[in-house]
N, C-alpha and C positions, 0 to 999 in steps of 0.2 A: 586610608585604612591601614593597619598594622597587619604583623603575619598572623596576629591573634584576631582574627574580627566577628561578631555574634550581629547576625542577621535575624530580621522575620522569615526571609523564605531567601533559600538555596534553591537554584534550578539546575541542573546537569541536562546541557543540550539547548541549541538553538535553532531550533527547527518549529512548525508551526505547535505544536503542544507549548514550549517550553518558551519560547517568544510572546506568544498570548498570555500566559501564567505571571510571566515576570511582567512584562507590562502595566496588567490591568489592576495586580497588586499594589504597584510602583504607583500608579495613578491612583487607590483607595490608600496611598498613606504609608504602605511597607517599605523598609527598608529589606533590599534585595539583590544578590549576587548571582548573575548569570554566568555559568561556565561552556565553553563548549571549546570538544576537541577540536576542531577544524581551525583553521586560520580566516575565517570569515563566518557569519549567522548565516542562518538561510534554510539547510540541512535540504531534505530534498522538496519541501515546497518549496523552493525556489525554482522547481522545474516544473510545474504544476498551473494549473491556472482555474480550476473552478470548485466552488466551495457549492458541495449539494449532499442531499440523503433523499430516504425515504419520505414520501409527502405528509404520511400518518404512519401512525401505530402498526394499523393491522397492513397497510403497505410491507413496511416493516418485519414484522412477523412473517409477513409470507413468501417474502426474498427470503428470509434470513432465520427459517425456523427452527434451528439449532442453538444460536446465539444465546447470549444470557439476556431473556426478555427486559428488565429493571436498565442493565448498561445501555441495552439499544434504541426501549422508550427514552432514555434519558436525553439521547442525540438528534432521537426527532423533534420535543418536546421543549429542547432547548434550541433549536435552530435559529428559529427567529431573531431570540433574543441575542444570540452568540453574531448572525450580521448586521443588525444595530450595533453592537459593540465595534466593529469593522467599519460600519458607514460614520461610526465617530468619533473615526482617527480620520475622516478626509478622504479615502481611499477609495477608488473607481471601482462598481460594482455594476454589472448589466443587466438589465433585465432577466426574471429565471427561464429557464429554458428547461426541456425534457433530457436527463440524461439515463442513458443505458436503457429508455425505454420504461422505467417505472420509478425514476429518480425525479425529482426537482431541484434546481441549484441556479447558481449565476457566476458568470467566469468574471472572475477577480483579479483586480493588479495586485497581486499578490509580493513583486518586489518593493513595489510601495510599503505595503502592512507591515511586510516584515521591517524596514526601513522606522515606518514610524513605531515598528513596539522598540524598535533599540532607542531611539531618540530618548523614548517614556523614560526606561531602562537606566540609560544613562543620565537623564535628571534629579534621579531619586537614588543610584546607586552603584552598579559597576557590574561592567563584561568582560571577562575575562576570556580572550580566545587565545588558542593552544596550547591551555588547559585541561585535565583529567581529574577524573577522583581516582585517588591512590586506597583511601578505605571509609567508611560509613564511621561516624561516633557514635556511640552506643552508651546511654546511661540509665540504670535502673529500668532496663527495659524499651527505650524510648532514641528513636533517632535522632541526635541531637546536632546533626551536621556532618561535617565531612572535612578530610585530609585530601587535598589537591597537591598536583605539583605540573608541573610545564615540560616543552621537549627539552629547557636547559639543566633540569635538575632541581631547579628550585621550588622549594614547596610552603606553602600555608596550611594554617588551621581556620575554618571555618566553623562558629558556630552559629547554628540557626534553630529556631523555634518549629520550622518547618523545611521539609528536603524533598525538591520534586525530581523524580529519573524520568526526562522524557527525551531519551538520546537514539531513538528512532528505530529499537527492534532490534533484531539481530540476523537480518537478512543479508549482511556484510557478511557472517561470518560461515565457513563451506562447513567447520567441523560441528556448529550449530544446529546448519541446516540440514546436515545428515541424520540428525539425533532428533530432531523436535520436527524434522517436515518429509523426506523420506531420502533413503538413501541414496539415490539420484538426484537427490536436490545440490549436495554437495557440488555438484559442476555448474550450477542453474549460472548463468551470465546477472548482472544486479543492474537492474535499472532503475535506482536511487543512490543515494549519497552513498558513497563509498566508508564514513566514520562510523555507519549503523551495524555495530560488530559486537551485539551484544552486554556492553558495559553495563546499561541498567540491569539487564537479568541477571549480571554476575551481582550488583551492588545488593539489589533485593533479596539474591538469594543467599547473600551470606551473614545475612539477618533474622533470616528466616521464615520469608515472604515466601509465599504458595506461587504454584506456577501451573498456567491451563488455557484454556482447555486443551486437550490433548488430539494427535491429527488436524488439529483446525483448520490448518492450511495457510494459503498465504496470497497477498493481492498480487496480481501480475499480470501479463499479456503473452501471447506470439508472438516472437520474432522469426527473423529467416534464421536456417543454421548459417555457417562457416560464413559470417559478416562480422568482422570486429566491432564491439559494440562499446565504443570508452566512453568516445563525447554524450553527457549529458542531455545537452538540446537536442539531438538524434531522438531521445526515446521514445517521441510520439511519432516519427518519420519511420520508422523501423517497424512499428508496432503492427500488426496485421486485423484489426479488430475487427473485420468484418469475417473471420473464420467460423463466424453464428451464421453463415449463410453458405458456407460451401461445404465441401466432407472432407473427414481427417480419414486417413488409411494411416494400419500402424505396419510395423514388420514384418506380418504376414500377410497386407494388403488387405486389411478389414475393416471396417467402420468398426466404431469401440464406444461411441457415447450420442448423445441428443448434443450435439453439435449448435441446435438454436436459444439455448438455455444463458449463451452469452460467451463470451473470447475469453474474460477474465475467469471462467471456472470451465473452458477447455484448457487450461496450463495443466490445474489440475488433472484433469482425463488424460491428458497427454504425460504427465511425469511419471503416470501407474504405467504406461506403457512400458515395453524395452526399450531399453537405452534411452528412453526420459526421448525421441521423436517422432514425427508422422507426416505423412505428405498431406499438407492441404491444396485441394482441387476444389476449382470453380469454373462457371462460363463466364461466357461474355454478359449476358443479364445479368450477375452478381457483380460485375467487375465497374458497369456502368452503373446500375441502381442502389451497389452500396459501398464499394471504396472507392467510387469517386464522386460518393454524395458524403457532403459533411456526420462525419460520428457523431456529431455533437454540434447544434446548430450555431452557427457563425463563426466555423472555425474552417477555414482552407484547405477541400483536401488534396491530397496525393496520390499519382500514382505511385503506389508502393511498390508493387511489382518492379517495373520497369527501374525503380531506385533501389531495390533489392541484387535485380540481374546484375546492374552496371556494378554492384558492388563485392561481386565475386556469390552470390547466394547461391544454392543449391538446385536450380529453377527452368522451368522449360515452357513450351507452349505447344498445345497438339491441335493439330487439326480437328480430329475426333477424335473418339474411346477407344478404337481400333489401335492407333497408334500407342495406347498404353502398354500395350504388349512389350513395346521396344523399350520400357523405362533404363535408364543405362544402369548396367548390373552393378557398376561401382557404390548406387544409392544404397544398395539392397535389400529393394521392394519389389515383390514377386510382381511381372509384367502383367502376367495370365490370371492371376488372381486378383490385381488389383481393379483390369479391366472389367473383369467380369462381377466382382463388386461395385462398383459403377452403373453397370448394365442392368444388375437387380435393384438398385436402389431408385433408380430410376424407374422401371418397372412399378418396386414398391409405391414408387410415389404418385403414381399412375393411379394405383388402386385404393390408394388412401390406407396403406398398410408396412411403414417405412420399419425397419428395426434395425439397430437400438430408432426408439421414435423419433418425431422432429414434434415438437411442440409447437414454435413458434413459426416454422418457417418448411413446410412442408414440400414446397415446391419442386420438381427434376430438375435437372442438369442437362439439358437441350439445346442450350443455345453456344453451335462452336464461335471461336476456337474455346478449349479449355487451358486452365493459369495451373500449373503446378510448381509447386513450392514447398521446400519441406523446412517448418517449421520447430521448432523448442522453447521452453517455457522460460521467461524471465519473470525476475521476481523484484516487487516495488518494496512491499513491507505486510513484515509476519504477524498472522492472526494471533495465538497464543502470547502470551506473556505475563507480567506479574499479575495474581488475582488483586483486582478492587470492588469499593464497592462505589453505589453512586455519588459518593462525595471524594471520590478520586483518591481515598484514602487505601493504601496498601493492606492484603490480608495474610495472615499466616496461614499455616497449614490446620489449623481449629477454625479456621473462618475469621479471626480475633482481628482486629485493629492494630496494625503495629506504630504506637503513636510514633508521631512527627515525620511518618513517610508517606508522600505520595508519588502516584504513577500518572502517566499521561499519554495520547499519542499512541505508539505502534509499542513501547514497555508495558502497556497493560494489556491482558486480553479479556476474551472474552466478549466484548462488544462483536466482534462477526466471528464464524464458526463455516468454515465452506461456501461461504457466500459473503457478501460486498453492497454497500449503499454509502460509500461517501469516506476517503480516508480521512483529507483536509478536514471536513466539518465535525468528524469524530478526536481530531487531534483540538480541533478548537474550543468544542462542546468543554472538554476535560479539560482542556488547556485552564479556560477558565473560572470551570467548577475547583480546581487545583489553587486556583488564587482567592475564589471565594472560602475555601478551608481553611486557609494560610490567615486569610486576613482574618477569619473570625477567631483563630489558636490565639492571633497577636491579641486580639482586643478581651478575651478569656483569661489571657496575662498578666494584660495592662494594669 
């Protein structure tokens, strides 16, 4: 290709949106240029391993009854057809399994796929890795490509009939996250790709793409505090998922939320707190019946705990409740209050009258010793981002189609709103409907 080249479909980002997109294009016929900042594909499914959602609609709907109903039908409704797509590139899929409790999915060789969409990718057309978009082309209204350049300086003109941003959110970026998720999010540690800084929501928005929903929030887990958290393959090691079974205490030593509602939206609960942490506390029955029973069936667990302490974490172990009293002052989580929060919760739980409630997981805190551990929220990838609609087409601020852009992945929002069923299968879902748009503008062309 020349520095002058006109493509069917431009994709910005290779991660599972944007790997999917170009692929399945590349295999209907498009000629297609994949960009991505990194110096390798992958982005953060690479760290990931099971593609699942909700099992229906009203599933759906009822994890996620904020979301924009249209995006989120569109993710369960295409599910199927999105791992057929997966099962015929060759790529090891296992039987589905239940996840988070109201999900359905199957953990996927996910280096594979991504492996085989480059293969596709580069039969049909070109990847370009560390790469950027420098600016959107813009003609009579219409996205018509993009100005890239590399870390040497050198730059191209790309044009394309279609331009997908699926460069994975902007949960990389601290000045982002203080403005669009809360002001304590700014410090939140990232546990995904480190390249996810935004770029699509800049490119969108200086076209004049709509941005939302607003508060949405963002996917993530518990970790321990004061753990260096770089390497990547840690982030399931690190992660405390079963904090749906034990109590969070904040800085005055209080319970603050329904704690069994799920790990990935106590971050949440936890970042409204001070200083964005909270001590989570559990016994020995939580510690044995659910982290160090598999989160997710066929996957090996850990004691976390015990790889949390040895790694400098925040973290103790008590005999009884009594001993909360001694919490070391340096944490500073009142002793006297926190025990005796425990003591009523227990209690409450006793009389089948817990507050804030437990929904799912009612049970006291009986059985010593107790795990305390003070945890903080990390963040995978952000709810909010460019509005679409379900043909993964980008919308302005009138609701309007802004021709020849699409969004895909963790760049679009609106598919979840404070709640979660599936990031993988929502990056795929779109990933794909983004190439079925692409191909049909080409062949509208033709």
């Amino acid at each position: 290709m020349s520095d002058s080249d006109s493509v069917d479909l431009l994709v910005f980002g290779g991660g599972m949106a944007g790997m999917s997109a170009a692929a399945r294009a590349s295999r209907d016929g498009a000629s297609v240029v994949l960009v991505e900042k990194g110096q390798a594909i992958g982005g953060s499914a690479m760290y990931a391993g099971f593609i699942w959602t909700a099992p229906t609609v009203e599933v759906m709907r009822e994890v996620n009854p904020n979301g924009d109903m249209a995006l989120s039908a569109e993710v369960v409704e295409h599910y199927d057809g999105a791992m057929e797509w997966v099962h015929s590139l060759g790529v090891h899929v296992a039987d589905p399994v239940t996840v988070l409790g109201y999900g359905r999915g199957s953990q996927t060789d996910m280096a594979n796929y991504l492996l085989a969409c480059e293969r596709l990718v580069r039969e049909h057309g070109e990847v370009l890795t560390g790469w950027s978009a420098k600016r959107l082309l813009i003609e009579d209204g219409a996205v018509v490509g993009a100005e890239i350049e590399n870390g040497s300086g050198e730059q191209r003109v790309i044009h394309a009939r279609s331009t997908l941003l699926a460069t994975g959110g902007f949960g990389g970026d601290p000045t982002l996250r203080a403005e669009h998720i809360h002001p304590l999010a700014e410090n939140l540690p990232l546990r995904a790709n480190t390249n996810s800084v935004g770029d699509g929501l800049r490119l969108g928005r200086s076209v004049g793409a709509a941005f939302g929903p607003a508060n949405a929030g963002f996917y993530g887990h518990l970790i321990p505090s004061k753990v260096a958290y770089t390497n990547p393959y840690e982030f399931t090691d690190l992660t405390f998922y079963h904090s749906e079974h034990g109590v969070l205490l904040n800085l005055e030593g209080k319970r603050f939320c329904d704690e069994t509602i799920g790990d990935h939206l106590n971050t949440l609960s936890v970042l409204d707190q001070p200083e964005a942490r909270a001590l989570l506390v559990y016994d020995q029955r939580v510690h044995d019946e659910w982290m160090m029973a598999p989160y997710v069936e066929g996957v090996e667990p850990l004691d976390k705990f015990q790889l949390a302490y040895r790694r400098g974490a925040r973290a103790a172990v008590a005999d009884d409740i009594e001993e909360f009293e001694a919490l070391p002052e340096e944490w500073g989580y009142p002793g006297e209050v926190s025990r005796d929060t425990l003591l009523e919760f227990n209690r409450q739980c006793e009389t089948g009258t817990p507050s804030p409630g437990r929904k799912l997981d009612a049970a006291p805190l009986l059985t010593p010793p107790y795990y305390i551990i003070e945890v903080i929220p990390a963040i995978t990838f952000t709810f909010s981002g460019l509005s679409i609609d379900t043909q993964a087409r980008v919308l302005d601020e009138a609701g309007e189609v802004i021709p020849g852009l699409l969004a895909a992945g963790a760049d679009a929002g609106g598919v979840f709103n404070r709640a979660y069923a599936g990031g993988l299968a929502c990056a795929l879902v779109f990933g794909l409907q983004a190439a079925a748009t692409a191909t049909a503008q080409r062949a509208a062309s033709a």
